[in-house]
ZAMARGU-4260 file (C-alpha; in steps of 0.2 Angstrom, whole numbers, plus 5000, padded with zeros to 4 digits):
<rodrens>
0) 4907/5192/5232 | 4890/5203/5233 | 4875/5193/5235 | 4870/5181/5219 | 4855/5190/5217
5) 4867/5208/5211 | 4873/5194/5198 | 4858/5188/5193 | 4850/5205/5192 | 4865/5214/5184
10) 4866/5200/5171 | 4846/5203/5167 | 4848/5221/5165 | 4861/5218/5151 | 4851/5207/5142
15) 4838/5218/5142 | 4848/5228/5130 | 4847/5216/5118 | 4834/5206/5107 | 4845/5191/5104
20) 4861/5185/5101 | 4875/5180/5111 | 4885/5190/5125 | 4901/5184/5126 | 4913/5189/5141
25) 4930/5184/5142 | 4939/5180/5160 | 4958/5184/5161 | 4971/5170/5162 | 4987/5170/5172
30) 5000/5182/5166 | 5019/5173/5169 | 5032/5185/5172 | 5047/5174/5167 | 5040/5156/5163
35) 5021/5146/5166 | 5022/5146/5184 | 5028/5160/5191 | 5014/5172/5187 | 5009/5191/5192
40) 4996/5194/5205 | 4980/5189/5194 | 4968/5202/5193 | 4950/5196/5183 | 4943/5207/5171
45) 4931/5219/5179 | 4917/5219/5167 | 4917/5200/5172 | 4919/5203/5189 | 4904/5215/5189
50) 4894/5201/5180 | 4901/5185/5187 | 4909/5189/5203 | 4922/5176/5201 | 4940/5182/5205
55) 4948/5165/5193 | 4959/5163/5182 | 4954/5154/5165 | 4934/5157/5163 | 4923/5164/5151
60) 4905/5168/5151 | 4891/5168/5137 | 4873/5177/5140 | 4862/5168/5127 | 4849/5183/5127
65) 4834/5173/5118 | 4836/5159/5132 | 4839/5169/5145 | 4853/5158/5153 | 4869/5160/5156
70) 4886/5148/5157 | 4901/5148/5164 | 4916/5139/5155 | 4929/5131/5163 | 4941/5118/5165
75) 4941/5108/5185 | 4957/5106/5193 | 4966/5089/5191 | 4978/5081/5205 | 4992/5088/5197
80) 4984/5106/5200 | 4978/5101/5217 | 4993/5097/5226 | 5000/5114/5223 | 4984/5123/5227
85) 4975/5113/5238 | 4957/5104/5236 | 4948/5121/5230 | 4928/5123/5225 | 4922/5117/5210
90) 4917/5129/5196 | 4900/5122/5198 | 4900/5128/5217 | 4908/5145/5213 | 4896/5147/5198
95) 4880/5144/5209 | 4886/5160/5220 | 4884/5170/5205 | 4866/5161/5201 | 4872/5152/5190
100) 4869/5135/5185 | 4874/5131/5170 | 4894/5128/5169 | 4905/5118/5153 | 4921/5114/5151
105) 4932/5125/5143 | 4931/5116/5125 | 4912/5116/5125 | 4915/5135/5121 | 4918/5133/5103
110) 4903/5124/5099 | 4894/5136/5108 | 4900/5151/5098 | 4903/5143/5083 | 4883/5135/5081
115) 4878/5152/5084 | 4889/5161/5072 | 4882/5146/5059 | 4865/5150/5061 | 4865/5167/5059
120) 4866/5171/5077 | 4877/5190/5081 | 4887/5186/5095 | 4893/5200/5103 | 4910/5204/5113
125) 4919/5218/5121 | 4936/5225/5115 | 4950/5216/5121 | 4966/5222/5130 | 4976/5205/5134
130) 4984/5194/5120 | 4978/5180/5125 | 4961/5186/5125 | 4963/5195/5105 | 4971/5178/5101
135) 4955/5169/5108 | 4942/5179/5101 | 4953/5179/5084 | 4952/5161/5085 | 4935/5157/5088
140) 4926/5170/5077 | 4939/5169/5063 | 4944/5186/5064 | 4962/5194/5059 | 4971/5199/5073
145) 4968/5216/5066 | 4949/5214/5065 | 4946/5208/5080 | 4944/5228/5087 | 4937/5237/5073
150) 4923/5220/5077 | 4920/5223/5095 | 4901/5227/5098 | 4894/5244/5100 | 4880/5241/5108
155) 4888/5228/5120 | 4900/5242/5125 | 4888/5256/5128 | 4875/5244/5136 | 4891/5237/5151
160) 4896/5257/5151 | 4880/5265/5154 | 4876/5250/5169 | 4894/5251/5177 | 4895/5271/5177
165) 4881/5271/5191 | 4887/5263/5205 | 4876/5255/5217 | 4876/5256/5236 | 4884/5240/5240
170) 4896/5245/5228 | 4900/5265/5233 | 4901/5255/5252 | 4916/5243/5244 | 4924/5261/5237
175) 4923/5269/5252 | 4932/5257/5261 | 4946/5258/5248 | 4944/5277/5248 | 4947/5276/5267
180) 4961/5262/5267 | 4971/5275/5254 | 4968/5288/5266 | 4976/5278/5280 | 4990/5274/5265
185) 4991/5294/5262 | 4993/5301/5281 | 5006/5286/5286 | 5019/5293/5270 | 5016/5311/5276
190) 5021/5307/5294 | 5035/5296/5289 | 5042/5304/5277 | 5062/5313/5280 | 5075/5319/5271
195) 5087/5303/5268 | 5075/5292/5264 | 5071/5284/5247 | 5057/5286/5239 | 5055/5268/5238
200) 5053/5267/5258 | 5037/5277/5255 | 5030/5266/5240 | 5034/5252/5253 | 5026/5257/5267
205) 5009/5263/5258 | 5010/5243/5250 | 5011/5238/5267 | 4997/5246/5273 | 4985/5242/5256
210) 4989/5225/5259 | 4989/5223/5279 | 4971/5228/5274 | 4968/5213/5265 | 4969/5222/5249
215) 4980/5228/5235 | 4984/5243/5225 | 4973/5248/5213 | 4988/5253/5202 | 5007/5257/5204
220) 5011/5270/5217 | 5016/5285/5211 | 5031/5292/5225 | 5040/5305/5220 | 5051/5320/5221
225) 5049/5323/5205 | 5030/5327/5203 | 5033/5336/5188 | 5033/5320/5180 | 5015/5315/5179
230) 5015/5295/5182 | 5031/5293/5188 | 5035/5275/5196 | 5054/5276/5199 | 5056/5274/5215
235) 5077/5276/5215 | 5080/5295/5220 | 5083/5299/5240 | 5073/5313/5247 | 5082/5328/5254
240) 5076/5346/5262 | 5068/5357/5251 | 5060/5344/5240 | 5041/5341/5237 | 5037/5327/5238
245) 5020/5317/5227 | 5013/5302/5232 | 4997/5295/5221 | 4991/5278/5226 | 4977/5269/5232
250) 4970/5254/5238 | 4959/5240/5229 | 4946/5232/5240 | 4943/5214/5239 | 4929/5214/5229
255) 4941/5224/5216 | 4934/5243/5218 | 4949/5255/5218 | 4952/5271/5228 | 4964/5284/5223
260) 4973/5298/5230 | 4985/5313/5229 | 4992/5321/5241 | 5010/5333/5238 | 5019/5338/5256
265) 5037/5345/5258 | 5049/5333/5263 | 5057/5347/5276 | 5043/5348/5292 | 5036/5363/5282
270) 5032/5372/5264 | 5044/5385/5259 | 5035/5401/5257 | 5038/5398/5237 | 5028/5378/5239
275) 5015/5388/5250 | 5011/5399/5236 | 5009/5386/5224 | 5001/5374/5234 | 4989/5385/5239
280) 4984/5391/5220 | 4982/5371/5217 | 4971/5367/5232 | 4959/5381/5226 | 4956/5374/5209
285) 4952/5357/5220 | 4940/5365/5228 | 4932/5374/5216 | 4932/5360/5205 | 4924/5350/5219
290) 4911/5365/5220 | 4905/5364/5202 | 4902/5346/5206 | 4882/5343/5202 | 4871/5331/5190
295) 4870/5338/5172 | 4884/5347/5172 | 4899/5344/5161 | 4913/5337/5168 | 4922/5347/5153
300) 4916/5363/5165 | 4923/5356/5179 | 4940/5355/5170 | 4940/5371/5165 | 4933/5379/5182
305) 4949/5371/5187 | 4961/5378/5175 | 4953/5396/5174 | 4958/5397/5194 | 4977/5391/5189
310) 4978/5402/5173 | 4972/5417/5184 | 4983/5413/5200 | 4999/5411/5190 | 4995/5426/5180
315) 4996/5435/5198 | 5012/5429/5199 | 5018/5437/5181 | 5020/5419/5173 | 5003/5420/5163
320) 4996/5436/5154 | 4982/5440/5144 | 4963/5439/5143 | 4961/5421/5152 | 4946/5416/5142
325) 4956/5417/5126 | 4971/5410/5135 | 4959/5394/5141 | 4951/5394/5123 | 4970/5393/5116
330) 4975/5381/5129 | 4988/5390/5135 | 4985/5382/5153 | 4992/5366/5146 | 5009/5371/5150
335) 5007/5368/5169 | 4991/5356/5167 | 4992/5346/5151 | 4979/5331/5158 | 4963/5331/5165
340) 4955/5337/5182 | 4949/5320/5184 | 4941/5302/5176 | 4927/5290/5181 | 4933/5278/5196
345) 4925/5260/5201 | 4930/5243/5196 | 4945/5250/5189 | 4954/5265/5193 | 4951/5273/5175
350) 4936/5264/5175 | 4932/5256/5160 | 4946/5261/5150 | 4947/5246/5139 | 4929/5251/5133
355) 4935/5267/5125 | 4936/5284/5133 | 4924/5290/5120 | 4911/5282/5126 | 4914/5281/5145
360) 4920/5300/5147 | 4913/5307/5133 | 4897/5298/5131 | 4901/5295/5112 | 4906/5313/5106
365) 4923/5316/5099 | 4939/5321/5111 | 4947/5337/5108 | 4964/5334/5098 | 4972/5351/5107
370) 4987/5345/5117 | 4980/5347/5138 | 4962/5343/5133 | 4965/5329/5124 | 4971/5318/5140
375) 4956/5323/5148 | 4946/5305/5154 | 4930/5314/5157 | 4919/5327/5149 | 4901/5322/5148
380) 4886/5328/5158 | 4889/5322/5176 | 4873/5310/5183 | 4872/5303/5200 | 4878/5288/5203
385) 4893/5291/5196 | 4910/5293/5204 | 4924/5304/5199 | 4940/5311/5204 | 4947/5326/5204
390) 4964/5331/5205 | 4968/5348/5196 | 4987/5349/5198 | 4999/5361/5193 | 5016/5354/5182
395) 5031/5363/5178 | 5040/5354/5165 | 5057/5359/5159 | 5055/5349/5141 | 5038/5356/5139
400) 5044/5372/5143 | 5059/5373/5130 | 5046/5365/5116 | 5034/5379/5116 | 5048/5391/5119
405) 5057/5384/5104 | 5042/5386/5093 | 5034/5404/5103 | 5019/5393/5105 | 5008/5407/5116
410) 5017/5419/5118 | 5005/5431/5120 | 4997/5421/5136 | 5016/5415/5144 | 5030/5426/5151
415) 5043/5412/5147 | 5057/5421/5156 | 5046/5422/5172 | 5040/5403/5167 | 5059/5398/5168
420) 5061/5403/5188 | 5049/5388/5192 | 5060/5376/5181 | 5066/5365/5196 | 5050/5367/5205
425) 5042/5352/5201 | 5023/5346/5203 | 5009/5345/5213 | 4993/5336/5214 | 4978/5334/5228
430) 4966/5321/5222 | 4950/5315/5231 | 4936/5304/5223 | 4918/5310/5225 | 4900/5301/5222
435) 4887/5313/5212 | 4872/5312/5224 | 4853/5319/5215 | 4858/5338/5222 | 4877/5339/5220
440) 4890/5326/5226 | 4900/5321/5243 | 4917/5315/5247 | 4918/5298/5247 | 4929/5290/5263
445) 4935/5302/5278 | 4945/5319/5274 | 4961/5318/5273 | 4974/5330/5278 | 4975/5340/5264
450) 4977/5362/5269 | 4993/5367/5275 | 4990/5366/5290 | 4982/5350/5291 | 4999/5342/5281
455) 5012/5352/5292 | 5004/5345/5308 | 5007/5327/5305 | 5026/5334/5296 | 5026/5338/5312
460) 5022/5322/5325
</rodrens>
């Protein structure tokens, strides 16, 4: 945990958001994978994590604004608990690191919610993303099932976005050691990888190394040959000379801030003059992405910064044509990247996703419906503070490829006969994650290999 005074203050910043009322925040419970007790890896919710601070399962919070307290709910270990898990510290003692003093058993949270509800009292809550936790909320406020989203506060979901999107140095220092754990992740694939292995002795090793750390991933390794395929977590294929291979993953420090990185390498000891060409193309949109980095500027730009350098590489190459601004206007780049260049990073590796992207990466303005710019997390005016990736990549996907054929959707910007050369190619993505400082932004953990070069020498060791 941070300090209790970081819970304590981050806890009085919320409230200041508010004249009354209660703030209620849910902790996750254990998620059984085939029966009660043999459970997943818990992970707690990250906005109460970032409140509270306490990795445990079966809590819950309430901010009573107008007394400006705060309790923790939850239930003590018996001895049937205790002799599975061993004498463990009292909610109580765990509370107190967070400064808080105040703690009730799990059943006291009815009345609490309840009385305030029955004097007119709002109580405010975030929108859920577990079962239990829609069933809970259902429960308690009396909601339908189906009411209990379209109910979820507002202002208690712009308040937690606008205080989590700027990070604060003790936290950018817990991101920067994941950033430099999934660096050590990243170099150890691209020296072990050969042609024979399975792809599933990469996403091993990388586990190995996130968790040798004393941490976790921050989500499912992506380790593929087939990069074309933009989250792809089978892990079945065996890697053989000629193929590219994709590996996005990252490490989750203790604290639970994420790190994540791309990196795309040939599985021979060096690209083929076809995968240099590409690869080149992609790494030039990263860093002219990375280059339009500064506060005020639209993350939007930054996409299409991005996309303008693929369009106009690939139109060298006779698979694009036209004017590119009309091309980008049309979306035509969507056939080789249709996602974002990036999304907010932190407690979460979308970071607060659950909230709603409109408001975290949009800053409530509407998402484009056009298919490519519709999956992009993040388009609002960048600020510092925040931390973002970016990882243009560069797709060619045989089912997307036949759709627009099909239906002669841009032809005037797409060659498709010239398109269908690159059918087996695959996909490749870099991806580094950056902090928005007050006069542009900076790479957040040490560089990773990433040029040719830099990749071919480790192929190499």
């Amino acid at each position: 945990m941070f300090l209790r005074q970081t819970y304590v203050d981050r806890r009085g910043t919320l409230a200041s958001r508010f004249e009354g009322g209660l703030l209620w925040l849910p902790g996750n419970v254990e998620s059984p994978i085939n029966y009660a007790d043999n459970c997943y890896h818990f992970r707690q919710d990250s906005t109460f994590l970032y409140y509270f601070g306490l990795n445990q399962a079966d809590l819950a919070a309430i901010i009573d604004v107008e007394a400006g307290t705060a309790t923790i709910f939850g239930d003590e270990l018996t001895i049937d608990s205790i002799v599975w898990t061993g004498n463990l510290p009292t909610i109580a003692e765990r509370a107190e690191k967070a400064g808080v003093m105040d703690t009730k058993p799990l059943a006291a949270l009815t009345d609490m919610v309840q009385t305030a509800q029955s004097g007119g009292r709002d109580v405010h809550f975030l929108p859920p993303y577990r079962p239990d936790t829609f069933i809970e909320l259902s429960r308690l406020l009396g909601f339908s099932h189906t009411e209990v989203h379209k109910r979820a506060s507002t202002r208690f979901i712009q308040a937690v976005v606008d205080q989590r999107s700027r990070k604060s140095a003790e936290e950018i220092a817990e991101i920067e050691w994941a950033v430099n754990t999934s660096v050590d992740m990243h170099e150890a694939a691209i020296e072990m990888a050969r042609p024979g292995m399975l792809e599933s002795e990469i996403a091993a090793e990388v586990e190995r190394i996130a968790m040798a750390g004393g941490a976790r991933t921050s989500f499912p390794v992506i380790a593929t040959i087939h990069g074309e395929t933009l989250h792809n977590h089978d892990h079945g294929n065996v890697m053989s000379e000629g193929d590219l291979f994709l590996l996005d993953c990252g490490a989750e420090s203790r604290l639970g801030y994420a790190g994540d990185l791309s990196s795309t390498f040939p599985v021979s000891s060096r690209f083929s003059d076809r995968q240099r060409i590409i690869y080149d193309l992609q790494l030039l949109a990263q860093v002219t992405a990375v280059e339009t980095l500064a506060p005020g500027v639209p993350y939007k730009d930054v996409h299409f910064a991005a996309s303008r350098v693929i369009f106009d590489g690939l139109k060298e190459l006779g698979i694009f044509k036209g004017d590119t601004d009309s091309a980008l206007a049309a979306g035509a780049h969507a056939m080789v990247l249709p996602c974002g260049t990036g999304h907010m990073m932190g407690l979460d590796v979308h970071d607060m996703e659950n909230l709603g992207e409109v408001y975290v990466g949009w800053d409530g303005q509407p998402k484009s419906t056009q298919f490519g710019l519709k999956s992009l997390r993040l388009g609002r005016p960048l600020e510092p503070g925040f931390v973002v990736t970016v990882e243009p990549g560069i797709y060619f996907i045989p089912q997307l490829m036949d759709l627009w054929r099909s239906e002669s959707h841009c032809t005037e910007f797409i060659d498709f006969d010239e398109l269908d050369k690159w059918r087996s190619f695959g996909g490749v993505r870099n991806e580094e994650d950056y902090l928005i400082t007050e006069d542009g932004a900076r790479r957040l953990g040490r560089h990773k290999a990433q040029t040719v070069e830099e990749i071919e020498g480790l192929r190499c060791v």
